[in-house]
SERO-4910 file (N, C-alpha, C, O; in steps of 0.05 Angstrom, whole numbers):
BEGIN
 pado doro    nc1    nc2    nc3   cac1   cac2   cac3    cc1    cc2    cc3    oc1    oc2    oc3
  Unk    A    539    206   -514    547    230   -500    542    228   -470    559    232   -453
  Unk    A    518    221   -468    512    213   -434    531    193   -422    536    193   -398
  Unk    A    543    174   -438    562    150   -423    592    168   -415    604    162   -394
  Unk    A    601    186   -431    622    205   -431    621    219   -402    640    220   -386
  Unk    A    590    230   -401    595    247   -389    597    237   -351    608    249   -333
  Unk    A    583    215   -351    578    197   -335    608    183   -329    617    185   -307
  Unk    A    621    171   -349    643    167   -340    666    186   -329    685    181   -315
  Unk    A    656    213   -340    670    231   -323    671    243   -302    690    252   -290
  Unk    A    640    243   -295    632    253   -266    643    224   -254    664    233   -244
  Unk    A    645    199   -249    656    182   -238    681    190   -232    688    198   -210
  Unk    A    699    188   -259    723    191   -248    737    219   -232    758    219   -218
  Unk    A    722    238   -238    727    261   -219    726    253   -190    740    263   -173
  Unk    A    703    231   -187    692    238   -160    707    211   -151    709    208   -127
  Unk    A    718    194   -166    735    179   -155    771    194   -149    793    183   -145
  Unk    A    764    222   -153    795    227   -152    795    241   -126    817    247   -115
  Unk    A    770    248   -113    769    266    -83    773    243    -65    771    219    -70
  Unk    A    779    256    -45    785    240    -20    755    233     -9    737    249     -4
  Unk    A    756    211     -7    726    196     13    718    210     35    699    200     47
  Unk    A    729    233     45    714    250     65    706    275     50    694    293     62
  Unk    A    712    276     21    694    298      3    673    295     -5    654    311    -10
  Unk    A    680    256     -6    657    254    -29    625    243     -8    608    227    -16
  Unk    A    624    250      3    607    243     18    586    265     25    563    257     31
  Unk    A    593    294     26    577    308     31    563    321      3    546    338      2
  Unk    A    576    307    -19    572    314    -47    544    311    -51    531    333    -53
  Unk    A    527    282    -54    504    280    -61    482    292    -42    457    290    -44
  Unk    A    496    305    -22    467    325     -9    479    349    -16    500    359     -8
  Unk    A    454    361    -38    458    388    -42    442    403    -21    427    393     -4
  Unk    A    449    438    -26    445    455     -7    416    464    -10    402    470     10
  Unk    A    406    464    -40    369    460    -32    357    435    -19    334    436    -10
  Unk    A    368    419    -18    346    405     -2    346    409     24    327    407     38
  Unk    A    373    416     31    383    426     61    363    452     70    355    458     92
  Unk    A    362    460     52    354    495     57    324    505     49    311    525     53
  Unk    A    320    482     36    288    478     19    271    483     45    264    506     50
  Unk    A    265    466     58    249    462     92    248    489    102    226    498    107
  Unk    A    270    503    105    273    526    128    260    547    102    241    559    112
  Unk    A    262    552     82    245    567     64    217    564     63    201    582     70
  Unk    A    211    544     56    179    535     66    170    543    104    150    555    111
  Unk    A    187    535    120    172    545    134    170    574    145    155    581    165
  Unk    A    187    592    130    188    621    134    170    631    117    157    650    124
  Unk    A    168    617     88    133    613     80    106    610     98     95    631    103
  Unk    A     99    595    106     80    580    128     85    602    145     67    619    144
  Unk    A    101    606    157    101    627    178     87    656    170     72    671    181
  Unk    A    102    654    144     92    692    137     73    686    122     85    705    111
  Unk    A     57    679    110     32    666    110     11    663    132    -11    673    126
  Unk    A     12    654    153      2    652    169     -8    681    181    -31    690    183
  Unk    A     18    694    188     16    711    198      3    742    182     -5    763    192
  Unk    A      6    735    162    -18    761    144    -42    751    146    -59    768    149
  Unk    A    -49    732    145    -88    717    156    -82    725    179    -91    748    183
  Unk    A    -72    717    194    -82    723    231    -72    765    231    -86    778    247
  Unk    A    -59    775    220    -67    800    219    -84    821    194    -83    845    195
  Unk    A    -92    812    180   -108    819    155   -145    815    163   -162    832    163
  Unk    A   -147    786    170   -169    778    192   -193    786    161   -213    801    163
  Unk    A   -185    772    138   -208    782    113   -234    766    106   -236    742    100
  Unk    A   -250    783    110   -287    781    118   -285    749    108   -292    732    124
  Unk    A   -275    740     81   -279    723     59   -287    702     88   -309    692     94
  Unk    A   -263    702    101   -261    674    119   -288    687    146   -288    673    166
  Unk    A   -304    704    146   -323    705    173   -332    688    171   -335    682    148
  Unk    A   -343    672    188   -368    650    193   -391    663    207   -390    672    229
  Unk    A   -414    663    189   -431    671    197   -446    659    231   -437    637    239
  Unk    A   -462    671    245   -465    662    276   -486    639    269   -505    643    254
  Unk    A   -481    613    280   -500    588    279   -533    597    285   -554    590    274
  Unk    A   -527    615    308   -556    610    320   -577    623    305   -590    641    316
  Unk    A   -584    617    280   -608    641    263   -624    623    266   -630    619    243
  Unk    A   -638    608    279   -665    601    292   -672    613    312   -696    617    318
  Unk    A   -650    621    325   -660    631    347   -657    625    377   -647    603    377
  Unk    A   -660    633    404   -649    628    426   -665    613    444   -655    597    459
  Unk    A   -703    617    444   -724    617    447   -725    582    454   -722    567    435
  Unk    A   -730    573    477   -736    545    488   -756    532    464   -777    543    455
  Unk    A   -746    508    455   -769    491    442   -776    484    447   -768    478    470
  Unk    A   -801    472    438   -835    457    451   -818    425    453   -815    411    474
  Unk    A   -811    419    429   -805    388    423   -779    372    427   -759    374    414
  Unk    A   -783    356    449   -758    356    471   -726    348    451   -703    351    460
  Unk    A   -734    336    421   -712    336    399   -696    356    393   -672    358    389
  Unk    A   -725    381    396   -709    398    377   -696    416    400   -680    433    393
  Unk    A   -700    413    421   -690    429    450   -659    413    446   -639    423    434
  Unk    A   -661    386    461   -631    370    453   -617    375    427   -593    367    427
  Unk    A   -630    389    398   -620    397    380   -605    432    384   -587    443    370
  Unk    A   -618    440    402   -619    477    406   -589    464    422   -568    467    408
  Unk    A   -586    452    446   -573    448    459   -535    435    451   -513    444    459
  Unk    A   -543    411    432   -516    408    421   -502    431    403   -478    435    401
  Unk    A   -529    449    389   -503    470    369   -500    487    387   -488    506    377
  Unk    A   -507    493    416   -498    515    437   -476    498    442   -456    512    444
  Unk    A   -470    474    445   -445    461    454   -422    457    434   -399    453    441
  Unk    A   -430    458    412   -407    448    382   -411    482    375   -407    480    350
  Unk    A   -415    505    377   -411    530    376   -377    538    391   -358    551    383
  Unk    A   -381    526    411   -357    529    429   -332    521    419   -313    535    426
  Unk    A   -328    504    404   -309    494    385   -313    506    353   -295    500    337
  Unk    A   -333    521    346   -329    524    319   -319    549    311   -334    567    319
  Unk    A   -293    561    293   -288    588    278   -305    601    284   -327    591    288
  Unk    A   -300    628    287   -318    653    285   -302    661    260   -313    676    244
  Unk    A   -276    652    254   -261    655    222   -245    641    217   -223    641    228
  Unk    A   -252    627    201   -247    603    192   -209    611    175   -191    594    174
  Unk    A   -206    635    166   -181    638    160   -158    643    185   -134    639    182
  Unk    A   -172    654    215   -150    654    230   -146    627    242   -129    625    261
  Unk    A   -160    605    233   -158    570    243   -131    563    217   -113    547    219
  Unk    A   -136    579    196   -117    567    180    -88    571    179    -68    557    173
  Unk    A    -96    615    192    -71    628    200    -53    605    217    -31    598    209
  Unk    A    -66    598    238    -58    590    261    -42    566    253    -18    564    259
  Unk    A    -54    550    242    -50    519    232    -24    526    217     -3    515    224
  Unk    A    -24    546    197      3    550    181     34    553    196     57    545    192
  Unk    A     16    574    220     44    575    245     45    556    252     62    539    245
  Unk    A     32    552    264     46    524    281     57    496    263     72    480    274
  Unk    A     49    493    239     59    477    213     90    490    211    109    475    214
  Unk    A     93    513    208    116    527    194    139    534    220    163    538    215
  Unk    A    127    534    249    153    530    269    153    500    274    173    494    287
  Unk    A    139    478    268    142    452    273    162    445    254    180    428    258
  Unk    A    159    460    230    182    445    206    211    463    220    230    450    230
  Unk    A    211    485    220    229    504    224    249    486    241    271    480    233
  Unk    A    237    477    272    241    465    286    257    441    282    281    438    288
  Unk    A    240    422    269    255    404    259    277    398    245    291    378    247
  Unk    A    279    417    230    304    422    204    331    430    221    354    427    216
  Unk    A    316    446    250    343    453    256    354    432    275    377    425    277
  Unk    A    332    423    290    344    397    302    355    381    298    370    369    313
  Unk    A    348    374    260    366    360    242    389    365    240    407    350    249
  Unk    A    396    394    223    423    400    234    439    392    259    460    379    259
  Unk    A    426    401    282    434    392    305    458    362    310    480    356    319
  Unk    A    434    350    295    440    313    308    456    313    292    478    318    303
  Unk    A    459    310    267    493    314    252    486    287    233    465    275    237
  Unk    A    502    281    217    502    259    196    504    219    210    514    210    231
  Unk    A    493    210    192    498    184    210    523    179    216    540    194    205
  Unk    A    530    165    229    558    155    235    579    176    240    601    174    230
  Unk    A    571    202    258    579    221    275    580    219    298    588    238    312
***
C-alpha cells in the first residue's frame, strides 16, 4: 500500500511544473513555527517582568552583616560579595523575563531576515 501510494505522490509531483515543485517540500509550519515561538518567549517574558512573583526574590547576600572584620580573609571575603552583589538578581525571574525577550526578538528577528534574503539561487 505504501509503494502505491509513493508512486503516486511521485507521479503527481512529476506532473507540476519545476517552479511548483520546489516550494513544495517547505511547509508553512516550519516557516511559521519560529515566529510562534518567539511571540511565545516574548509573552512569556513579559508576564515575569510584569507579575515580578516573590517565588523568584533573592533573598539580600549580606546576613552577616556590614560591620569591618578583624581577619584580613574574611574582610577581602566581606569585600568580594559587596563586589559580586553588583552583578547578582535581586529576582532571579525578571533575569529570566529578560533573557526570554531578548531570546524571542532575536528569533523573531531572524526569521524575518530570513524571509528577507529569499531562497537560494534568487
Amino acid at each position: 500500500m505504501t509503494r502505491t501510494v509513493s508512486r503516486i505522490t511521485s507521479h503527481a509531483e512529476d506532473m507540476l511544473p519545476e517552479r511548483l515543485r520546489d516550494p513544495l517540500p517547505e511547509a508553512r509550519p516550519h516557516r511559521i513555527s519560529p515566529i510562534a515561538y518567539a511571540g511565545g518567549m516574548l509573552a512569556l517574558g513579559a508576564a515575569l517582568l510584569i507579575a515580578k512573583p516573590k517565588i523568584g526574590r533573592v533573598p539580600e547576600p549580606k546576613q552577616g552583616g556590614d560591620v569591618p572584620r578583624r581577619s584580613r580573609v574574611r574582610r577581602a571575603a566581606q569585600v568580594g560579595r559587596d563586589g559580586a552583589q553588583t552583578f547578582a538578581p535581586s529576582n532571579v525571574t525578571d533575569s529570566i523575563g529578560r533573557s526570554l525577550m531578548i531570546g524571542g526578538t532575536a528569533l523573531l528577528l531572524t526569521r524575518i531576515l530570513d524571509e528577507m534574503s529569499g531562497r537560494d539561487g534568487q
